[in-house]
N, C-alpha and C positions, 0 to 999 in steps of 0.2 A: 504494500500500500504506500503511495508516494505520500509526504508528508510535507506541511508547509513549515520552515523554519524563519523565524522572526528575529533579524539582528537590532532590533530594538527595547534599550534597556525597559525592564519591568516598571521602573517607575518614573522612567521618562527625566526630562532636562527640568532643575531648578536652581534658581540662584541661594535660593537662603536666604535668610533674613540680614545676612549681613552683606552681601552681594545687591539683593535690594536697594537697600539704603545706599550700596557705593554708588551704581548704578543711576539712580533718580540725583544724587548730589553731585555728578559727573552732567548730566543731561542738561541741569538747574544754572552750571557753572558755564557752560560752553551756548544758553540760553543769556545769561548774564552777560558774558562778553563781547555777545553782540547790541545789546539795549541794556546798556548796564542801567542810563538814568530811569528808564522803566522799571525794572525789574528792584532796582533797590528803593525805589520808592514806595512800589506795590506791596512788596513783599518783606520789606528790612522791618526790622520793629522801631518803634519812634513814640518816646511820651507823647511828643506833640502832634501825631496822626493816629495814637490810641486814644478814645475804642472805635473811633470811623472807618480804623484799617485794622480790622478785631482779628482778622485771620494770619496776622501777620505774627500773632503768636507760636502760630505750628509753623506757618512758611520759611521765617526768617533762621529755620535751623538746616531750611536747605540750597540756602540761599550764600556763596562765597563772593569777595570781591575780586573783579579779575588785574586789578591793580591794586600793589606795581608786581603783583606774578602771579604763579601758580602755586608756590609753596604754601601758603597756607590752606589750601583744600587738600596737597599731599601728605600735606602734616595729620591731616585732620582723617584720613580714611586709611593711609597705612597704621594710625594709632586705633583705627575703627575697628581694622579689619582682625589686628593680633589682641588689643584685650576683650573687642565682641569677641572673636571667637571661643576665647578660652574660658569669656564668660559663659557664654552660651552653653559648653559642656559641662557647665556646672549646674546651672540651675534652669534650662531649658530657654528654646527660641522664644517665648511666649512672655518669662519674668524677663529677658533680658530684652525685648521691646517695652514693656511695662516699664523698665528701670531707664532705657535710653529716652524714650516720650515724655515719662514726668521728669524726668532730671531736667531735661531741654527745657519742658514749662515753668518748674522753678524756677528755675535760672533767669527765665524772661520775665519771670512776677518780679521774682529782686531786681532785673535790669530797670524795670519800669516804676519800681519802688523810689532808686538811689541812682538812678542814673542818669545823666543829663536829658536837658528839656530835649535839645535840638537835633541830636545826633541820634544815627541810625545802627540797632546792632543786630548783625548777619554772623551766620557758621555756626555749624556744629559742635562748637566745643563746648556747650555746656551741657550738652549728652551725654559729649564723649566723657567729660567728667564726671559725669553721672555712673557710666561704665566703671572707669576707671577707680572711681569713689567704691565702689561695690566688689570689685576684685581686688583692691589692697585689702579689705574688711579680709574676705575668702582666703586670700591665699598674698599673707604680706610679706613674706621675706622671700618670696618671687622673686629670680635677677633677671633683668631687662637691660637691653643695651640701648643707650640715648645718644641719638647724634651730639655732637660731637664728642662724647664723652667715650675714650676707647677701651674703657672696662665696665664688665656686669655691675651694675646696681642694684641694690633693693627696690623692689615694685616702692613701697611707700615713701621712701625717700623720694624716687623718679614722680612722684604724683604729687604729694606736697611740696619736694622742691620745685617744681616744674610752674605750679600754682602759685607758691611764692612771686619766681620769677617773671614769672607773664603778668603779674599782678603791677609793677611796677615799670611795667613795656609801654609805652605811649598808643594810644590809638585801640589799648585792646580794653574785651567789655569785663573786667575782672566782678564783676555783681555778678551776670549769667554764670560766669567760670564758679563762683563762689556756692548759689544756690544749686547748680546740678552737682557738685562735688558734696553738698553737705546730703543731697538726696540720698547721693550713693554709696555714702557710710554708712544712711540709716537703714537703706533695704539688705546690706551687707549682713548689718546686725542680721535684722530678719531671716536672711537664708541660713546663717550660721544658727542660730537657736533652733529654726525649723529643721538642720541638718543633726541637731545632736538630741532633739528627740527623736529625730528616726532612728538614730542610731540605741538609743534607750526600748525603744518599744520592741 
């Protein structure tokens, strides 16, 4: 009996939740570049275009500037890409969108809180600190290699210094960086007590 054979994987082509996100914040960036005054007007977050520009609370996390480069969006999705991941296999694709979406909206409640009237804050990173906040908690004395730095660090060193430093960088939104980072200590906590009763029961 002739038999029909199918070279197509069983569960077929997906990007993952982290691939996703690289994906849309890749699309969002090279969208930007060409209508930058559009796109960061639309979509940046702004006290003084909040709440008339209310959606600019989830947008403005996928929204990069494309000047004066590209590094700050490669900053922002090779650090997406290595602590979502390692998040992810800890505590599933599910908490770790849960932990990268509120981290991001904290961050923008406190930008909008303490943050200048006039100016606009765009990127990721206060997700990403969200991430990052929630994987030092997991797994702190994790070594990470940090440009330019040519030896392994402690994860929580690399996270609080890193925040330190960007905190006193001209131009960045250190409130967003601050409240998705405090987020992602505290779901840290959470995983961690959720993980040491399962290990009790």
């Amino acid at each position: 009996m002739a038999r029909r054979v199918s070279y197509r994987g069983r569960e077929g082509f997906s990007l993952g939740p982290i691939g996703f996100l690289i994906v849309v914040n890749i699309i969002m960036y090279v969208a930007t570049s060409i209508r930058p005054e559009l796109f960061l007007e639309m979509f940046g977050l702004s006290r003084f275009y909040f709440p008339a520009h209310w959606w600019a609370i989830v947008t403005n996390m996928f929204i990069h500037d494309p000047f004066p480069g590209i590094w700050h969006i490669i900053a922002n999705m090779l650090t997406l890409y290595f602590f979502g991941s390692y998040l992810t296999r800890l505590v599933s694709s599910r908490n770790f969108f849960i932990v990268y979406f509120l981290g991001g909206l904290l961050g923008n409640a406190v930008y909008l809180l303490l943050g200048p009237l006039y100016s606009i804050a765009i990127g990721a990173s206060g997700a990403i600190f969200a991430v990052a906040g929630a994987l030092t908690v997991l797994r702190p004395k994790l070594t990470v290699f940090i440009i330019p730095i040519p030896v392994p660090i402690p994860l929580f060193v690399a996270v609080l210094g890193g925040f330190v430093l960007l905190s006193f960088m001209p131009g960045v939104a250190w409130q967003a960086h601050l409240g998705g980072l405090v987020l992602g200590l505290v779901a840290g906590y959470i995983f961690k007590r959720r993980q040491r009763w399962s290990f009790r029961a």
